[in-house]
Backbone as CSV, one residue per row, in Angstrom:
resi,resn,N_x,N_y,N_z,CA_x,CA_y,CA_z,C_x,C_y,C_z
1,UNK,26.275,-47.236,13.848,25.250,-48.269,13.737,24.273,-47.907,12.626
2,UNK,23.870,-48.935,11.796,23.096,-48.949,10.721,21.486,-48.123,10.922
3,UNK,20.820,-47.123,10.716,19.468,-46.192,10.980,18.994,-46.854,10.648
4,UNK,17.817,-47.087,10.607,16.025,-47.334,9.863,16.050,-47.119,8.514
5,UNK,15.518,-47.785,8.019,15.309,-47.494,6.167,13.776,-46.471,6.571
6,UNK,12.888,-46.508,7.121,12.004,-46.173,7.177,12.205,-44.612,7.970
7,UNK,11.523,-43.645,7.115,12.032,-42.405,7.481,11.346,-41.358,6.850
8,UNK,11.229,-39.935,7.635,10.909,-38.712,7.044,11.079,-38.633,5.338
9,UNK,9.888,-38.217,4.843,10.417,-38.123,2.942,9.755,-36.663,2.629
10,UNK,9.934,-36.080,1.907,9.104,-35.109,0.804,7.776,-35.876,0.701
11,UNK,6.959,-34.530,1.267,5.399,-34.584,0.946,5.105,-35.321,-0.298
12,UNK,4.198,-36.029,-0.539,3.533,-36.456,-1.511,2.175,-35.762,-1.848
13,UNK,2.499,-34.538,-2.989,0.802,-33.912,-2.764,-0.146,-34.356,-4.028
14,UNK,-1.227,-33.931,-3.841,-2.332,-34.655,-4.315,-3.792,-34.012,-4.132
15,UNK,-4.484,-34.613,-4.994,-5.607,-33.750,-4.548,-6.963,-35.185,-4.593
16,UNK,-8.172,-34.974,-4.049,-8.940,-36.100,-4.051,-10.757,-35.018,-4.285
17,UNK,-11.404,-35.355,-5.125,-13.151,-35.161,-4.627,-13.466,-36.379,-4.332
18,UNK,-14.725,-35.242,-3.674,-15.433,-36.098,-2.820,-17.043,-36.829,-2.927
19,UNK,-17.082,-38.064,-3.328,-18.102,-38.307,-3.842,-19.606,-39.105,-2.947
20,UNK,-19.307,-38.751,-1.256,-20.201,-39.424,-0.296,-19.604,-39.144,0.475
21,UNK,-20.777,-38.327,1.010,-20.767,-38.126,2.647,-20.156,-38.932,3.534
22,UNK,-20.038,-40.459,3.445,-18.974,-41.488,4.022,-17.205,-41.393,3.733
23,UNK,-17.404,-41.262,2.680,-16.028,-40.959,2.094,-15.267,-39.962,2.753
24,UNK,-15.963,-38.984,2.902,-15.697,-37.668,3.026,-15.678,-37.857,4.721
25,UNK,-16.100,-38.952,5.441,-15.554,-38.746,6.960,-14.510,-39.564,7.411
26,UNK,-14.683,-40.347,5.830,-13.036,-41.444,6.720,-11.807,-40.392,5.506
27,UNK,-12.004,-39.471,4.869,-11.104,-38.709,4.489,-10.738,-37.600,5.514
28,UNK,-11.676,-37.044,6.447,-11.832,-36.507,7.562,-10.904,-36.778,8.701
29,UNK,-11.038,-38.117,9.042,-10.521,-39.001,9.945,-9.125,-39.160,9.888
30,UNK,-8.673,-39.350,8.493,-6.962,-39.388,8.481,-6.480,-37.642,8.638
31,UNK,-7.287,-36.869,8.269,-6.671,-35.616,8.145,-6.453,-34.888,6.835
32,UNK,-7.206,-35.231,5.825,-7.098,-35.765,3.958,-7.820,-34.651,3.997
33,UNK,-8.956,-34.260,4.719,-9.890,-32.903,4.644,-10.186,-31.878,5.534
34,UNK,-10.633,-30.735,5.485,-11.554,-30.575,6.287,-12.534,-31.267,7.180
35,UNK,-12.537,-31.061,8.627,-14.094,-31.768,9.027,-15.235,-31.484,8.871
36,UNK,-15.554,-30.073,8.117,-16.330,-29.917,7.372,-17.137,-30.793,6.377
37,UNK,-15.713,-31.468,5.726,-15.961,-32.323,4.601,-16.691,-31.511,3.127
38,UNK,-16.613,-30.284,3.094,-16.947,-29.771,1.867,-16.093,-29.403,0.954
39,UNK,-14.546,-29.480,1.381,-13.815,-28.854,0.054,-12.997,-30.062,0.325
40,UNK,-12.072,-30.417,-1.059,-11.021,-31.166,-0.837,-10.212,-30.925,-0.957
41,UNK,-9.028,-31.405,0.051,-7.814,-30.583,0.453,-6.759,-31.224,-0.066
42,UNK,-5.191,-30.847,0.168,-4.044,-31.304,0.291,-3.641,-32.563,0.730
43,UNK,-2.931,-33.705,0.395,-2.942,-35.024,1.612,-1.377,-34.847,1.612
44,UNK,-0.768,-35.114,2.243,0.847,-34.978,2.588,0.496,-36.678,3.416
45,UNK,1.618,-37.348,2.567,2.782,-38.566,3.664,3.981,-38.369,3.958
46,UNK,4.067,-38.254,5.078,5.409,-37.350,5.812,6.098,-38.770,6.000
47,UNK,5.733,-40.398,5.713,6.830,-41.091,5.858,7.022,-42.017,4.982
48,UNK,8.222,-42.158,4.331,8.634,-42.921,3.532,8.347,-44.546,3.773
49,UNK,7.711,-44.943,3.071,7.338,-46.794,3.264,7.581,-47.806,2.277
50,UNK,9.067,-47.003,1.567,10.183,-48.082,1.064,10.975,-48.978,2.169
51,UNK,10.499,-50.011,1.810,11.418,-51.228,2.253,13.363,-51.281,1.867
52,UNK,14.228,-50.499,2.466,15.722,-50.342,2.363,16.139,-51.820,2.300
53,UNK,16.383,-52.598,3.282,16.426,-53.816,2.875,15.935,-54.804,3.155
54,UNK,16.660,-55.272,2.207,15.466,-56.691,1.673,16.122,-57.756,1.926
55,UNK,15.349,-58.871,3.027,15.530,-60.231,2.894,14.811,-61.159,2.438
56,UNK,15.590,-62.451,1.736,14.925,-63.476,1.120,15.302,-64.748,1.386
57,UNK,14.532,-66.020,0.924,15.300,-66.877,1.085,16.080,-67.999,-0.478
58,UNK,16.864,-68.287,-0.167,17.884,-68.775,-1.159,17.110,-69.620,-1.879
59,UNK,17.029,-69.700,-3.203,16.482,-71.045,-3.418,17.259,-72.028,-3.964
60,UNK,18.652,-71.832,-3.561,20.021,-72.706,-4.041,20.229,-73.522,-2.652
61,UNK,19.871,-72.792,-2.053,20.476,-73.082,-0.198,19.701,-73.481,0.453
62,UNK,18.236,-72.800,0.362,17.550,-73.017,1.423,17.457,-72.220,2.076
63,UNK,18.819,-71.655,2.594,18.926,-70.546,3.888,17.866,-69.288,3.842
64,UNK,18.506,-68.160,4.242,18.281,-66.746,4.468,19.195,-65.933,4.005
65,UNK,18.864,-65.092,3.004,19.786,-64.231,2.516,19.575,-62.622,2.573
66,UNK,20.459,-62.029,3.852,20.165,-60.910,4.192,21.417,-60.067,3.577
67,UNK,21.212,-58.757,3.623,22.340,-57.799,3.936,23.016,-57.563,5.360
68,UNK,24.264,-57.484,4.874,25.046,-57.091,6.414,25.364,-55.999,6.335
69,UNK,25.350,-55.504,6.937,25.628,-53.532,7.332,26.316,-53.244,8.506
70,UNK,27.453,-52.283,8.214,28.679,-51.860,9.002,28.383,-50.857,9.777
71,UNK,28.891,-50.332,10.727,28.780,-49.269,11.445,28.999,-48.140,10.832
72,UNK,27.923,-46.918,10.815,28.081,-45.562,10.402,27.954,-45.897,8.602
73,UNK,27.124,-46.612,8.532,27.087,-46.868,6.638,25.551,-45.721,6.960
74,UNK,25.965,-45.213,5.687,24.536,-44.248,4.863,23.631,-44.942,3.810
75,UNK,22.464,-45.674,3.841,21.958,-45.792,2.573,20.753,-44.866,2.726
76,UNK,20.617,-44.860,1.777,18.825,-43.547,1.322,18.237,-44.330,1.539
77,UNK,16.582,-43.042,1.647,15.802,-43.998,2.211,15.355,-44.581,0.743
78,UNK,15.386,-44.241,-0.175,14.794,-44.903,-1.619,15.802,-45.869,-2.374
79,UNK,17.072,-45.827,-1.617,17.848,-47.338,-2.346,17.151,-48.282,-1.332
80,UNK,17.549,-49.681,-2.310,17.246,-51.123,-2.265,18.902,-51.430,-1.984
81,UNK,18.953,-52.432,-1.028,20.054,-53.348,-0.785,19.414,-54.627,-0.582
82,UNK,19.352,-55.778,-1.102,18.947,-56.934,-1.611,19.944,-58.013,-1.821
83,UNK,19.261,-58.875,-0.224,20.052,-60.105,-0.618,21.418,-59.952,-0.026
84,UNK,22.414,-60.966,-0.470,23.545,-60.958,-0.310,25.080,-60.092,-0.086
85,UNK,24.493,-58.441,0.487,25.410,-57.530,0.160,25.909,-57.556,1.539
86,UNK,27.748,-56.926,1.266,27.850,-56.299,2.609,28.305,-54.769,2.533
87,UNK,28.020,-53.586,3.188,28.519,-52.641,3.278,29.272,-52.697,4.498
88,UNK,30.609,-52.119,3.984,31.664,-51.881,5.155,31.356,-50.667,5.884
89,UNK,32.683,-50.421,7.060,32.005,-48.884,7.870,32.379,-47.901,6.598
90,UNK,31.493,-46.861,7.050,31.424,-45.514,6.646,31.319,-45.348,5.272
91,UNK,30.674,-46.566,4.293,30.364,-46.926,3.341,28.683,-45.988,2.638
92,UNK,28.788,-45.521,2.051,27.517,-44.719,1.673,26.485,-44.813,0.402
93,UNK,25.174,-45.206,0.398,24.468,-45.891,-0.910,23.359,-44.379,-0.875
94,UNK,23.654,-43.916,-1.804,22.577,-42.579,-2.530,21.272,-43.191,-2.671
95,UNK,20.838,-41.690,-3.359,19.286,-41.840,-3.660,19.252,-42.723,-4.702
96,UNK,18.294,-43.600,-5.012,17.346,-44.502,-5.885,18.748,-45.449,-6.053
97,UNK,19.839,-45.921,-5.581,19.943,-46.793,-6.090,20.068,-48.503,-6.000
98,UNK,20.152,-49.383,-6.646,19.608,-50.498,-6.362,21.081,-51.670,-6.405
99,UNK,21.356,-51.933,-5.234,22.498,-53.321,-4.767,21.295,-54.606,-4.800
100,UNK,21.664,-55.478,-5.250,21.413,-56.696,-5.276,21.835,-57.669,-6.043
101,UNK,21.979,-58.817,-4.714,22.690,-59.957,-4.757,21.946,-61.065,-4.638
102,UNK,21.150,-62.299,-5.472,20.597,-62.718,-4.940,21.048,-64.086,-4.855
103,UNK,22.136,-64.631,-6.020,23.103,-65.665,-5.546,23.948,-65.998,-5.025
104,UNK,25.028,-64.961,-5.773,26.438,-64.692,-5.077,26.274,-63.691,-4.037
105,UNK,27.547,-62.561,-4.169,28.029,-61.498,-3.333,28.179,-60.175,-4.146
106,UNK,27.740,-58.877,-3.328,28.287,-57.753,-3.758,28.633,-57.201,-2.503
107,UNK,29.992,-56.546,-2.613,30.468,-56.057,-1.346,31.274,-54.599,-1.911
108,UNK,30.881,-53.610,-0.786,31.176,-52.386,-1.277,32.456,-51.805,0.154
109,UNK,33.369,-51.741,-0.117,34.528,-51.777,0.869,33.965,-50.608,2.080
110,UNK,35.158,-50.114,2.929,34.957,-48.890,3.657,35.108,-47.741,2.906
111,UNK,34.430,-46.351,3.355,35.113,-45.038,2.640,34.332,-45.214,1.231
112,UNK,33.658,-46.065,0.929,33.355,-45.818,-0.736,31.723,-45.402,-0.585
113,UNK,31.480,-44.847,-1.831,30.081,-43.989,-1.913,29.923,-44.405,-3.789
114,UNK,28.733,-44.809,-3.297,27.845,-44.949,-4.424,26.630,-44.178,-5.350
115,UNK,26.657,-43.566,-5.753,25.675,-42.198,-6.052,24.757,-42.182,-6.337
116,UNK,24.197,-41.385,-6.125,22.867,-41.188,-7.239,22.225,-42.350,-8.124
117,UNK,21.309,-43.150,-8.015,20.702,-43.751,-9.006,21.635,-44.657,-9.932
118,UNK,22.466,-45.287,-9.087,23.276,-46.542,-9.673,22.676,-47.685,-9.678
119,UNK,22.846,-48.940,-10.575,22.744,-50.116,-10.258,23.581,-51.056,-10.084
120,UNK,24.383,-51.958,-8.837,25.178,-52.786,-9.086,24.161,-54.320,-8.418
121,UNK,24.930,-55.033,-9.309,24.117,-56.775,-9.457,25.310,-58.089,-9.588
122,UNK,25.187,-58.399,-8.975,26.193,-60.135,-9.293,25.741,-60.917,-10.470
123,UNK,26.109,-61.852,-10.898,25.842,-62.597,-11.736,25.163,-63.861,-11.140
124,UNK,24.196,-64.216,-11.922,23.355,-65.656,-11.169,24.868,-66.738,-11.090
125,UNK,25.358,-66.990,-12.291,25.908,-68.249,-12.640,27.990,-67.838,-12.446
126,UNK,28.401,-68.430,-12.337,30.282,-68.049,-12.425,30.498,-68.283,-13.807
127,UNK,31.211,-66.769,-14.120,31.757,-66.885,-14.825,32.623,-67.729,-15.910
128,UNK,33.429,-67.674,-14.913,34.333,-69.121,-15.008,35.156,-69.910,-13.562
129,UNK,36.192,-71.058,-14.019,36.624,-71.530,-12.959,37.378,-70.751,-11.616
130,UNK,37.557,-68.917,-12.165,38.396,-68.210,-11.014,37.671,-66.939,-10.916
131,UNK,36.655,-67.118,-11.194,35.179,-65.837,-10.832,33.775,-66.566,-10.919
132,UNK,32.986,-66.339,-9.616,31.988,-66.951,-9.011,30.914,-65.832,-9.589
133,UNK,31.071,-65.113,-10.148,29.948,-63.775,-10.278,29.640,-62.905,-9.641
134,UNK,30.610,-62.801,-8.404,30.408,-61.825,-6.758,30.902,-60.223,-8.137
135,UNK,30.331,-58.816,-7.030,30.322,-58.034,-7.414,31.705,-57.434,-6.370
136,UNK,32.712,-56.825,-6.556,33.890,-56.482,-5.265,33.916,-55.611,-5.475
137,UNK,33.642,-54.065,-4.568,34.158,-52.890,-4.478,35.202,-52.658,-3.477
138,UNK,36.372,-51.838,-3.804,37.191,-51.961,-2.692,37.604,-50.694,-2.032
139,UNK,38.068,-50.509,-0.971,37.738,-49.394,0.095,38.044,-47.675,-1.115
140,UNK,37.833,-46.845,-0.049,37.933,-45.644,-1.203,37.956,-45.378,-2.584
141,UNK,36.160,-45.921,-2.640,36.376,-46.295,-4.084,34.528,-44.892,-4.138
142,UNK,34.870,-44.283,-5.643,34.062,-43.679,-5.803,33.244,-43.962,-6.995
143,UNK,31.794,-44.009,-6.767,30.934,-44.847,-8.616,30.348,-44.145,-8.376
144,UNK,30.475,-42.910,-9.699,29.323,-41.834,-9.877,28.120,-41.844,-10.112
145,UNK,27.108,-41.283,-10.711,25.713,-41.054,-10.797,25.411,-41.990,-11.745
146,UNK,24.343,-43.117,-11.495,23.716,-43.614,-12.741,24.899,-44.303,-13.776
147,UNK,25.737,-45.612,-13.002,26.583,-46.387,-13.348,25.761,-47.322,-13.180
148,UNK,26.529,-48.466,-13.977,25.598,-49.911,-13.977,26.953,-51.001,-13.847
149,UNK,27.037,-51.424,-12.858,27.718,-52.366,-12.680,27.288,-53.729,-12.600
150,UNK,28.353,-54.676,-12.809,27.852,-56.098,-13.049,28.778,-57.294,-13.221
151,UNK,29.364,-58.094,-12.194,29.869,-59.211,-11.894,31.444,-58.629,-11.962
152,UNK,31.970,-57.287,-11.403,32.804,-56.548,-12.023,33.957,-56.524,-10.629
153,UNK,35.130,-56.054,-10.996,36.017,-55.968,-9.438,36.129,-54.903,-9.620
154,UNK,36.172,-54.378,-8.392,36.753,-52.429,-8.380,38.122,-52.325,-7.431
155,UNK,38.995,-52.144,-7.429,39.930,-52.210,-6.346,40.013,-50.903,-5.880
156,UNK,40.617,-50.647,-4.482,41.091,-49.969,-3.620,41.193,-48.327,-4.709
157,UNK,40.833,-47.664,-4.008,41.070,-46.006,-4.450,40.813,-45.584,-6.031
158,UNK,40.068,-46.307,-6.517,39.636,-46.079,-8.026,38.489,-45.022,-8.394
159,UNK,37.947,-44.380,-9.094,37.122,-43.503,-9.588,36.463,-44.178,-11.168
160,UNK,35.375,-44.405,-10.999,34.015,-45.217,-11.941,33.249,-43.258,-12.159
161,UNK,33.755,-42.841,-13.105,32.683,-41.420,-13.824,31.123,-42.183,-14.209
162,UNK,30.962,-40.843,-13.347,29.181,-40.857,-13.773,28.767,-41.518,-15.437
163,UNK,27.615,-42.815,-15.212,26.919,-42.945,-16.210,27.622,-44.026,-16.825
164,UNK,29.131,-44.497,-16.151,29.721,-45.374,-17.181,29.237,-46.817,-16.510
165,UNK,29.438,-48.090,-17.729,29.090,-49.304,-17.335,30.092,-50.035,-17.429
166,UNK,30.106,-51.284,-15.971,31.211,-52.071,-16.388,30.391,-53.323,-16.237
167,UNK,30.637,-53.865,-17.177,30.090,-55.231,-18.017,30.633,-56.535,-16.884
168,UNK,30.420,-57.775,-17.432,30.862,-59.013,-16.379,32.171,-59.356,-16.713
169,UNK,32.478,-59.750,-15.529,34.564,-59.629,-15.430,35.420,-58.544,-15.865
170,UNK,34.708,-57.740,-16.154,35.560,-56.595,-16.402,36.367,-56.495,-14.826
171,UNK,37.481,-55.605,-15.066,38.429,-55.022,-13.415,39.195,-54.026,-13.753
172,UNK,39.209,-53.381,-12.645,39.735,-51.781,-12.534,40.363,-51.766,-11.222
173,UNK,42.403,-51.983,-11.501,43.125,-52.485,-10.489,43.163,-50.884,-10.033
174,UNK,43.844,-50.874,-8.795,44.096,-50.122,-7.897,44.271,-48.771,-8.334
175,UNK,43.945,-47.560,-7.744,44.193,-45.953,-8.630,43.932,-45.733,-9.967
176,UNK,42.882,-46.892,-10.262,42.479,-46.599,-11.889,41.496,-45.705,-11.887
177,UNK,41.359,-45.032,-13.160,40.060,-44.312,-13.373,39.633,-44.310,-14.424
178,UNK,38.015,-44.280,-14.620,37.279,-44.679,-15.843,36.191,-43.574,-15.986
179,UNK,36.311,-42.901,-17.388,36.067,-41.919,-17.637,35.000,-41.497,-17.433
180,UNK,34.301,-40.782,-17.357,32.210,-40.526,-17.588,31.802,-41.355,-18.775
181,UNK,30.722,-41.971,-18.574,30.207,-42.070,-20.325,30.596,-43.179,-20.508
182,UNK,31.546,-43.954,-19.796,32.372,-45.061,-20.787,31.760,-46.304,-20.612
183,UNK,32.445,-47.540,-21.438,31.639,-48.967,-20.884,32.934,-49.596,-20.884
184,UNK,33.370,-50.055,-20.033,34.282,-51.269,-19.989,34.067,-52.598,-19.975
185,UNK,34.700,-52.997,-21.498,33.627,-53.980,-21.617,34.312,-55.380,-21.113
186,UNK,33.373,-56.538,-21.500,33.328,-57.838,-20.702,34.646,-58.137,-20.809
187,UNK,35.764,-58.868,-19.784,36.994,-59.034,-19.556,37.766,-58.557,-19.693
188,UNK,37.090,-56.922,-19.856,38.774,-56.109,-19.727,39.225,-55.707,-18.724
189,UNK,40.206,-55.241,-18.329,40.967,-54.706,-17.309,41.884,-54.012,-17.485
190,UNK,41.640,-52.657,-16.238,42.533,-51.663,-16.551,43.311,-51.382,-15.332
191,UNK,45.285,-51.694,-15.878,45.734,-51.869,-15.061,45.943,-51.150,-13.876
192,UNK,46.757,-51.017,-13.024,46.647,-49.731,-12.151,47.208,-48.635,-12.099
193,UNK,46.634,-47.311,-12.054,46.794,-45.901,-12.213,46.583,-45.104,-13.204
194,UNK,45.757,-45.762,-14.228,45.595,-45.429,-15.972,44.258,-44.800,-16.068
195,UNK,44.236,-44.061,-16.681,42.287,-43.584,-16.944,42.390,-44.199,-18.370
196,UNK,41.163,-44.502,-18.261,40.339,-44.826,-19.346,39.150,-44.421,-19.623
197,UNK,39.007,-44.729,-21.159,37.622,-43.234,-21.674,37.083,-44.118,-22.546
198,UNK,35.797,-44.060,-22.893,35.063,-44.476,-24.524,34.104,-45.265,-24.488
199,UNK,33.843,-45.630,-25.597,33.048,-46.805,-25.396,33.436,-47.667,-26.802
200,UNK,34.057,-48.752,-26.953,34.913,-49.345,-25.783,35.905,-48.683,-25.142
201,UNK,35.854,-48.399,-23.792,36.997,-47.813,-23.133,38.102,-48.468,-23.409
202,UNK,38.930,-46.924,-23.562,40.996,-47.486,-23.768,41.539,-46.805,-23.243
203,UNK,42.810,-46.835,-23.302,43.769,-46.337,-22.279,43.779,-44.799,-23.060
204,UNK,43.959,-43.931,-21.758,43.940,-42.339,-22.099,45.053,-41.792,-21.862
205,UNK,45.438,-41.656,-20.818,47.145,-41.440,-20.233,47.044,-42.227,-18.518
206,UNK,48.354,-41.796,-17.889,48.235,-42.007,-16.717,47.663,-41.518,-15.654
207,UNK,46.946,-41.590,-14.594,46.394,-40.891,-13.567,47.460,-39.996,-12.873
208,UNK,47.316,-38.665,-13.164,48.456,-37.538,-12.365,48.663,-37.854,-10.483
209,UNK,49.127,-37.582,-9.883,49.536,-37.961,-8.775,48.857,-36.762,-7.728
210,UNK,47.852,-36.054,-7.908,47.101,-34.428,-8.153,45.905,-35.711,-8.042
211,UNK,45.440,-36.360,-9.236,44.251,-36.964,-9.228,43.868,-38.377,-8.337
212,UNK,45.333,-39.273,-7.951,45.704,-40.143,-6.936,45.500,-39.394,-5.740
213,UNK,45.792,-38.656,-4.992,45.764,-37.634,-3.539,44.421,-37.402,-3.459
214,UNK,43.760,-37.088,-4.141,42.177,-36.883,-4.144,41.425,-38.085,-3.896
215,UNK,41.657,-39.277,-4.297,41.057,-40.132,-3.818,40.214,-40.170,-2.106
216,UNK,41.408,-40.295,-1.264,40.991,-40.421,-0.283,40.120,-39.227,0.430
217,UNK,40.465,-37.697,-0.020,39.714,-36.866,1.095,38.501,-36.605,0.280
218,UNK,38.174,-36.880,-1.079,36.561,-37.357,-1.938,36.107,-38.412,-1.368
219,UNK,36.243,-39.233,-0.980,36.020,-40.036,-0.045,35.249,-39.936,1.302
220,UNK,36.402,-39.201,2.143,36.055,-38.445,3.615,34.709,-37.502,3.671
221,UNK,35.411,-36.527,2.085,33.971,-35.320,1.771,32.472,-36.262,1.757
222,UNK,32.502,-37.377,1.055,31.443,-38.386,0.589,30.574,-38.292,2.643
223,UNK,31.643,-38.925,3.101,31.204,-40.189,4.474,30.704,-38.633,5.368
224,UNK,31.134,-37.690,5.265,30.596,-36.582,6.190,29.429,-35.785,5.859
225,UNK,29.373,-35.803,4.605,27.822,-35.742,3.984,26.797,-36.506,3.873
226,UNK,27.807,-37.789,3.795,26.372,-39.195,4.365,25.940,-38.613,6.165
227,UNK,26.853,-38.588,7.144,26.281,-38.102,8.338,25.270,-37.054,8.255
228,UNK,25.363,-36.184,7.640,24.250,-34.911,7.560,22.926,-35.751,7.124
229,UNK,22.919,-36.315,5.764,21.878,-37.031,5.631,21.118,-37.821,6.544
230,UNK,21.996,-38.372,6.973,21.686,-39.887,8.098,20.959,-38.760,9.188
231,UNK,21.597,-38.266,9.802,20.941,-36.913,10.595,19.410,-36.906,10.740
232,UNK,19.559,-36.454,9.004,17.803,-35.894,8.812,16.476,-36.746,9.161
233,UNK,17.106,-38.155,8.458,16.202,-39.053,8.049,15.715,-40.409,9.152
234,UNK,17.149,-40.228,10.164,17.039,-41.521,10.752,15.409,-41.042,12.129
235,UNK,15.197,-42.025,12.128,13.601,-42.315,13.036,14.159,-43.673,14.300
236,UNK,14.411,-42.862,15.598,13.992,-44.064,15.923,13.482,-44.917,16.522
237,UNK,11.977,-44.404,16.184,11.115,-45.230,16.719,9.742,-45.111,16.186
238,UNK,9.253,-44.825,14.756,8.385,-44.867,14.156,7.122,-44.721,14.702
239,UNK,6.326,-46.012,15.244,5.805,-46.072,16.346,5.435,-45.197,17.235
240,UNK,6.059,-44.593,17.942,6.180,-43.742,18.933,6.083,-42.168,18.197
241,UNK,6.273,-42.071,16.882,6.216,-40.584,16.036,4.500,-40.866,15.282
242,UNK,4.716,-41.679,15.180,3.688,-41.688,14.153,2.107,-41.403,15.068
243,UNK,2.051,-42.106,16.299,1.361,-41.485,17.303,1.232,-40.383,17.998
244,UNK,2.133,-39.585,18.035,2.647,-37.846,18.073,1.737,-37.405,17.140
245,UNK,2.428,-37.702,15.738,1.581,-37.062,14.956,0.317,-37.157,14.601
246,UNK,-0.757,-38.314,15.135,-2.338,-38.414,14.940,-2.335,-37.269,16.365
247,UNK,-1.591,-37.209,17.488,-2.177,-36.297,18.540,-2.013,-34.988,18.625
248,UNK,-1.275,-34.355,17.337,-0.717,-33.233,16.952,0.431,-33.001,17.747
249,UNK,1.218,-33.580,18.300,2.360,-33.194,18.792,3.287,-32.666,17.976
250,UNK,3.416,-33.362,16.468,4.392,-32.982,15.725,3.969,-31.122,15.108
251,UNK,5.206,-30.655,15.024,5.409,-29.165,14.289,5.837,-29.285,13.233
């Protein structure tokens, strides 16, 4: 079941003077100082108050346009999922990065992990008459650190290297892989089992059958390290902690 976006983070430190005796008792009051009120101290926010996801309403439709979320999915607490996405089970969204859909669809299969500080986005408008602008990731699929995706298909068991971009209509059929660094650009496609490198990415050789087998247990490694995370961060009941901690319960 999907955790709380709202969750335990890294201290935020800081320092504040103090310029009135008033100041200095509602700085008191949160815990910002001494009750003294003569030196100024350390302030720590022990909880993260990023909004994970985001609903809106359509202004094509009318409706409500939420995210749907699968059982045992990982997102951080500092990604954005926005709008129209679905994550499948055991599907995993890293730190800082940002899914959003706010016309069409982006859907990120089961087993796939998204890394570090990616961006994937749909297209407002369709392409053309046999692409609507939806974003498709498909199950055991891996998109490294700080990729930028966009109105793009990913199929089943593919590997997207850190940093590379795939442009609108681009596709990357089944056991493909696309190098670090690269951009695949608008309507290309790379067929299935081929790596590709560059910018413009081209065909490099074939994917070894060594680098196919890895797919799936990079994958598994991904979804069991999302659990550790999920672990740390999930809260559940905010509310109920956050009152602990004005009564000092928390250690």
């Amino acid at each position: 079941m999907f955790r709380r976006a709202v969750s335990l983070a890294p201290p935020k430190v800081g320092a504040r003077s103090l310029h009135s005796s008033s100041f200095a008792k509602v700085q008191s009051s949160f815990g910002l100082i001494e009750p003294s009120g003569k030196t100024a101290k350390k302030y720590e926010d022990r909880f993260s108050k990023h909004k994970s996801l985001v609903t809106f309403g359509s202004w094509r439709t009318g409706g409500t346009i939420r995210p749907a979320i699968s059982d045992g999915v990982f997102v951080a607490p500092d990604a954005t999922i926005a709008g129209n996405v679905e994550l499948f089970p055991r599907s995993s969204v890293w730190y800082g990065v940002s899914i959003k859909a706010d016309v069409n669809l982006v859907r990120v299969g089961a087993w796939s992990n998204i890394q570090d500080n990616c961006t994937v986005h749909e297209a407002l408008a369709p392409l053309d008459d046999d692409h609507d602008g939806s974003t498709i990731i498909g199950h055991y699929v891996t998109i490294g650190h700080d990729c930028h995706l966009r109105a793009c298909t990913i199929e089943d068991f593919c590997l997207v290297g850190m940093g590379s971009i795939l442009e609108e209509g681009s596709y990357m059929e089944t056991k493909s892989m696309l190098g670090a660094g690269s951009v695949l650009k608008k309507g290309t496609r790379i067929p299935a089992g081929e790596l590709w490198l560059g910018n413009p990415a081209k065909f490099v050789r074939m994917v070894s059958g060594e680098e196919m087998a890895d797919r799936k247990p990079d994958c598994n490694k991904y979804h069991h390290l999302a659990v550790s995370h999920l672990h740390e961060f999930y809260l559940p009941n905010l509310e109920t902690l956050l009152e602990a901690e004005k009564f000092g319960l928390l250690k």
